[in-house]
C-alpha positions in Angstrom: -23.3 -36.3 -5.7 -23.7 -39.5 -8.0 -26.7 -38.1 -9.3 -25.4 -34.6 -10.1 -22.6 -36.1 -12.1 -24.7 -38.1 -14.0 -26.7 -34.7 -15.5 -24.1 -33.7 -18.2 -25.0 -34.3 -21.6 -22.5 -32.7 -23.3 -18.6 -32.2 -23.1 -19.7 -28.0 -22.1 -21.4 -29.5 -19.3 -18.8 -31.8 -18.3 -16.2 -29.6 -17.8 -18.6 -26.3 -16.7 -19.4 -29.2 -14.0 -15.5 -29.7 -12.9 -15.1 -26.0 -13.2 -18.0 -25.0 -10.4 -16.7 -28.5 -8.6 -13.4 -27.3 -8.7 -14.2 -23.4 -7.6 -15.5 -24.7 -4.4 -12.7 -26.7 -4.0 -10.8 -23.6 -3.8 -13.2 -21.8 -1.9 -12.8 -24.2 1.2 -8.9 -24.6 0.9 -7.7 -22.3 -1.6 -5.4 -20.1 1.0 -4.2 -23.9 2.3 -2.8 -24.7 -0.9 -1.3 -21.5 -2.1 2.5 -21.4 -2.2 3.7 -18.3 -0.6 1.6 -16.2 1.4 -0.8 -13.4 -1.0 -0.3 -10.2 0.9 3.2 -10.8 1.7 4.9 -7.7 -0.1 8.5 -8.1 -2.2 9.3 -5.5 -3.9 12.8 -7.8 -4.9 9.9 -8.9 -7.1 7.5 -6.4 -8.1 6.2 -7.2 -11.6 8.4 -10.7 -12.0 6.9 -12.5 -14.9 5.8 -15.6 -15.0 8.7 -18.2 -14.1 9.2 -21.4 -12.1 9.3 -19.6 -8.8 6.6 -17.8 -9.8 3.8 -19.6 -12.1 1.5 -16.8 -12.7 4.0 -14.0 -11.8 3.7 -11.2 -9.3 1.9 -7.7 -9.0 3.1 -4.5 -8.5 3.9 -5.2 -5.0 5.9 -8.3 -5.5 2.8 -10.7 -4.1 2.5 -14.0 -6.1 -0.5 -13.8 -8.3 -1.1 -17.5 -8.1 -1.1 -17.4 -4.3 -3.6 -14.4 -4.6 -5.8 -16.0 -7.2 -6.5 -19.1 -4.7 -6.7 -17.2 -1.6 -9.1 -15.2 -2.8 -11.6 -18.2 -4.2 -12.2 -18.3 -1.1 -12.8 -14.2 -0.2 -14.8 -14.0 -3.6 -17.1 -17.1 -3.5 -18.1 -17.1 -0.2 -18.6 -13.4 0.0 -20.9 -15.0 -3.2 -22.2 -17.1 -1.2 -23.4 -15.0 2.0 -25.2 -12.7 -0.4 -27.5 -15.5 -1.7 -27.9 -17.5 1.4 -29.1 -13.7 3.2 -31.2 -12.9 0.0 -32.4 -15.9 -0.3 -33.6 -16.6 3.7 -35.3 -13.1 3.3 -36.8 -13.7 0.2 -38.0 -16.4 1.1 -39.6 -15.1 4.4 -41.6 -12.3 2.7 -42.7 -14.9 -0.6 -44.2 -17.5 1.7 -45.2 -15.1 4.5 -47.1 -13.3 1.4 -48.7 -16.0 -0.4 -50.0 -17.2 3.0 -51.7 -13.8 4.4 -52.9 -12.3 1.1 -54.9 -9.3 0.7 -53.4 -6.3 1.6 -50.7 -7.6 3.1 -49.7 -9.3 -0.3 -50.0 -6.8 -1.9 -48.2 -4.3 0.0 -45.4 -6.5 -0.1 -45.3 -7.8 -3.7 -45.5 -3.7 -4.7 -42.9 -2.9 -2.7 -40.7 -5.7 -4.3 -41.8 -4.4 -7.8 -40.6 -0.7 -6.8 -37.5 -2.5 -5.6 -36.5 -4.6 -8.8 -37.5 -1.3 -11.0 -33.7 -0.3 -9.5 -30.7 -2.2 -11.7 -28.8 -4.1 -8.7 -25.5 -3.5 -9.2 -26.7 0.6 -9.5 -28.8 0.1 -6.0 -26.1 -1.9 -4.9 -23.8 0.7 -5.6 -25.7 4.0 -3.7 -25.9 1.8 -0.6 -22.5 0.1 -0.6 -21.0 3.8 -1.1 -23.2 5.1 1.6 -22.6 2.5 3.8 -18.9 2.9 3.5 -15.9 0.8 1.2 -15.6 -2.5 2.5 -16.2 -5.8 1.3 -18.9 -6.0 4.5 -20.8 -3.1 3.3 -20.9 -4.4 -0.4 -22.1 -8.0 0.9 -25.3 -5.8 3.1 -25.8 -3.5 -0.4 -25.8 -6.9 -2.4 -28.5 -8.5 0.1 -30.6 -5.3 -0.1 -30.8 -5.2 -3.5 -31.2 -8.8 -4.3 -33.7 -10.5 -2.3 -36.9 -9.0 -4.1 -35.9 -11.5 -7.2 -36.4 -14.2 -5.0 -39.5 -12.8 -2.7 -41.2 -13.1 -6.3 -40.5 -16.5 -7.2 -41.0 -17.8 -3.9 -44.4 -16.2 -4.0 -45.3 -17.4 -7.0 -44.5 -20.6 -6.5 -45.8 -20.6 -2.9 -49.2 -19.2 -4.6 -49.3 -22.4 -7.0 -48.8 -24.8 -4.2 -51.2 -23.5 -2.1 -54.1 -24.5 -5.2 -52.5 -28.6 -5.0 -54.9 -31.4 -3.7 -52.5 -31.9 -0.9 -53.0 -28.5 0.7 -56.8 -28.7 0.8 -56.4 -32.1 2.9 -53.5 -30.6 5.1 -56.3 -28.1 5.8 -58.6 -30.4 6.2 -56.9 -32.2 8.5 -56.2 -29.0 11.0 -52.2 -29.0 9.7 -50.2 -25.6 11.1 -49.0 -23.6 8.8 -45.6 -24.2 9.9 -45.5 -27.8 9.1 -47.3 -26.6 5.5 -44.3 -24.4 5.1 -41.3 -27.5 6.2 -43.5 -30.4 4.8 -44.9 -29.0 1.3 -44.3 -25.7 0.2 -40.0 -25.6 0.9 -39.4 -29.1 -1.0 -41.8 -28.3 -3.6 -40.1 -25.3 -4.0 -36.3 -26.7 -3.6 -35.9 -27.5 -7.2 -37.2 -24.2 -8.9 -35.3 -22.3 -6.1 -31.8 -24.6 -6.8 -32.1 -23.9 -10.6 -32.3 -20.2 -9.5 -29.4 -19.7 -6.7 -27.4 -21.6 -9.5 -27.6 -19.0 -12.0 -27.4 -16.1 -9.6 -23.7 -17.3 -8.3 -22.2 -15.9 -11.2 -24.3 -12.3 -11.6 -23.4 -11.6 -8.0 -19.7 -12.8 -8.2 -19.6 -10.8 -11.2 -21.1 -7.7 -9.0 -18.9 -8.1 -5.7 -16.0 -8.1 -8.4 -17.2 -5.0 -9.8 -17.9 -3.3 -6.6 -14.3 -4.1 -5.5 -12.6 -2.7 -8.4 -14.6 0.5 -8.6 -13.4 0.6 -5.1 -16.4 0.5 -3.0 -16.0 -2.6 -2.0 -13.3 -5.2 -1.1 -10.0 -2.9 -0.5 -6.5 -3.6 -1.0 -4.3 -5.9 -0.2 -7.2 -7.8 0.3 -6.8 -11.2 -2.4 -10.3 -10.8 -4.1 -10.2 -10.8 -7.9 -11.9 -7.7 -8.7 -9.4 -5.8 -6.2 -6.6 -7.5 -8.1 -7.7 -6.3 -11.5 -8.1 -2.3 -10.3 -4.6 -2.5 -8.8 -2.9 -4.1 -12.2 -4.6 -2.1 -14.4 -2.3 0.7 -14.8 0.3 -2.4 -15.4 -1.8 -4.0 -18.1 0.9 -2.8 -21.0 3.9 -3.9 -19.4 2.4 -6.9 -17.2 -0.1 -8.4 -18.6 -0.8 -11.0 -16.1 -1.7 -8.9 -13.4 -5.1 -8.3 -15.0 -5.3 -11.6 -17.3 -5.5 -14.2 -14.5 -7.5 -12.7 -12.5 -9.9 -12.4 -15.4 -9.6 -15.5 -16.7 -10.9 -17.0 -13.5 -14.0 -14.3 -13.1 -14.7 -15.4 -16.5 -14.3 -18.9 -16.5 -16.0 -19.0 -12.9 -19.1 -17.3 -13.9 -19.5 -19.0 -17.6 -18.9 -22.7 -15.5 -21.7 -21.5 -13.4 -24.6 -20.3 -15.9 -23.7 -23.7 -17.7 -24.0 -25.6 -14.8 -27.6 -23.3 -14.0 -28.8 -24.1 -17.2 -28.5 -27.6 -16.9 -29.9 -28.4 -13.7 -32.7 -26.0 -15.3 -33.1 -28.4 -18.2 -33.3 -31.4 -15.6 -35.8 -29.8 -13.3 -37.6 -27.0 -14.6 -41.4 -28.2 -14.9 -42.2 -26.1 -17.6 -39.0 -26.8 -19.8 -40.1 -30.8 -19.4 -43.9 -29.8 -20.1 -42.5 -28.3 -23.8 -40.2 -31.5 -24.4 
């Protein structure tokens, strides 16, 4: 942790840092820390401004848009965060399990992955989440399917550079599974590409379970994730504007706080961005 605070250069990074920092924060104990309960309806309330009972006001069904806003940190990042650990575990399986076989296995797999990423994800996302049915599950399974090719490429490609090292030829040499070439050289040699990577995807596929939500195929209402709370206040956006503003604000500051933070552990570790310095 020590180490990761010292990266910031600049005041941007610095505060993108406390921003991710603090978005996890919320994403383990947002719904502890929220003051009234989000899907509690009052419609005493409906469409109260914001006020001292009420910091951030309340929606059109008299919910408590701060309460919302924290409980669903938690819904919207680690729905995030399943979709890149499940992309990532599978990319990573058919990468390595490539660069290992070769031949036509390789290629089989690596043009299958190229047919795959000639699809936009949110679009291919989209088809399957609708055909799978609107729910936040089903847009979590379309996000995996359409993700995981990005990272069966890289993994590949970097698995296919490792495999030419020094070290590999003596691991061979020595009669060293291929399992224990996988644990011992390729995954930590890969670890900091692969880091610099899931960093910068966090906020493309927060943005896209967002989107999902409020075209309504995936989270549904009165569930508290941020996308869902911007399709329900839009028809309110004239006369309450804070039923759409907050919630953007933190899509917006969540997902610029995360690219910042992206690009400067790529700065740090990327071996081809320290190469050109």
């Amino acid at each position: 942790m020590r180490a990761i605070l010292s990266l910031p250069k600049t005041w941007i990074e610095r505060i993108a840092l406390v921003i991710a920092l603090l978005i996890l924060f919320l994403a383990v104990f947002g719904p502890w820390i929220a003051p009234y309960d989000p899907t509690q309806i009052d419609l005493r309330n409906r469409l109260a401004p914001p006020s001292a009972t009420h910091w951030l006001g309340t929606d059109s069904a008299g919910r408590d848009v701060l309460s919302r806003l924290l409980a669903g940190a938690q819904v919207t990042i680690l729905s995030t965060v399943t979709v890149i650990a499940a992309a990532l575990a599978i990319g990573l399986a058919v990468g390595i399990t490539s660069a290992f076989v070769g031949g036509t296995l390789d290629n089989l797999l690596m043009r299958f992955s190229d047919i795959w990423l000639s699809f936009p994800p949110l679009i291919l996302a989209l088809g399957f989440a609708a055909a799978l049915g609107a729910s936040l599950e089903a847009a979590i399974v379309a996000l995996i399917v359409s993700w995981w090719p990005n990272y069966a490429r890289l993994s590949r490609m970097i698995t296919a550079d490792i495999l030419t090292r020094k070290f590999i030829a003596s691991a061979d040499a020595l009669g060293v599974p291929t399992h224990r070439k996988v644990t011992h050289y390729v995954l930590p040699n890969a670890f900091d590409v692969m880091i610099i990577q899931v960093t910068l995807d966090i906020a493309a596929v927060m943005l896209a379970i967002s989107g999902l939500s409020f075209i309504g195929v995936g989270a549904q209402i009165p569930a508290p994730e941020w996308g869902v709370m911007i399709a329900e206040g839009r028809s309110h956006v004239s006369s309450a504007w804070w039923t759409v503003t907050f919630p953007g604000l933190m899509i917006f500051v969540t997902a610029l706080g995360f690219n910042v933070v992206g690009d400067m552990l790529r700065r740090e570790f990327d071996p081809t961005l320290q190469r050109r310095g």
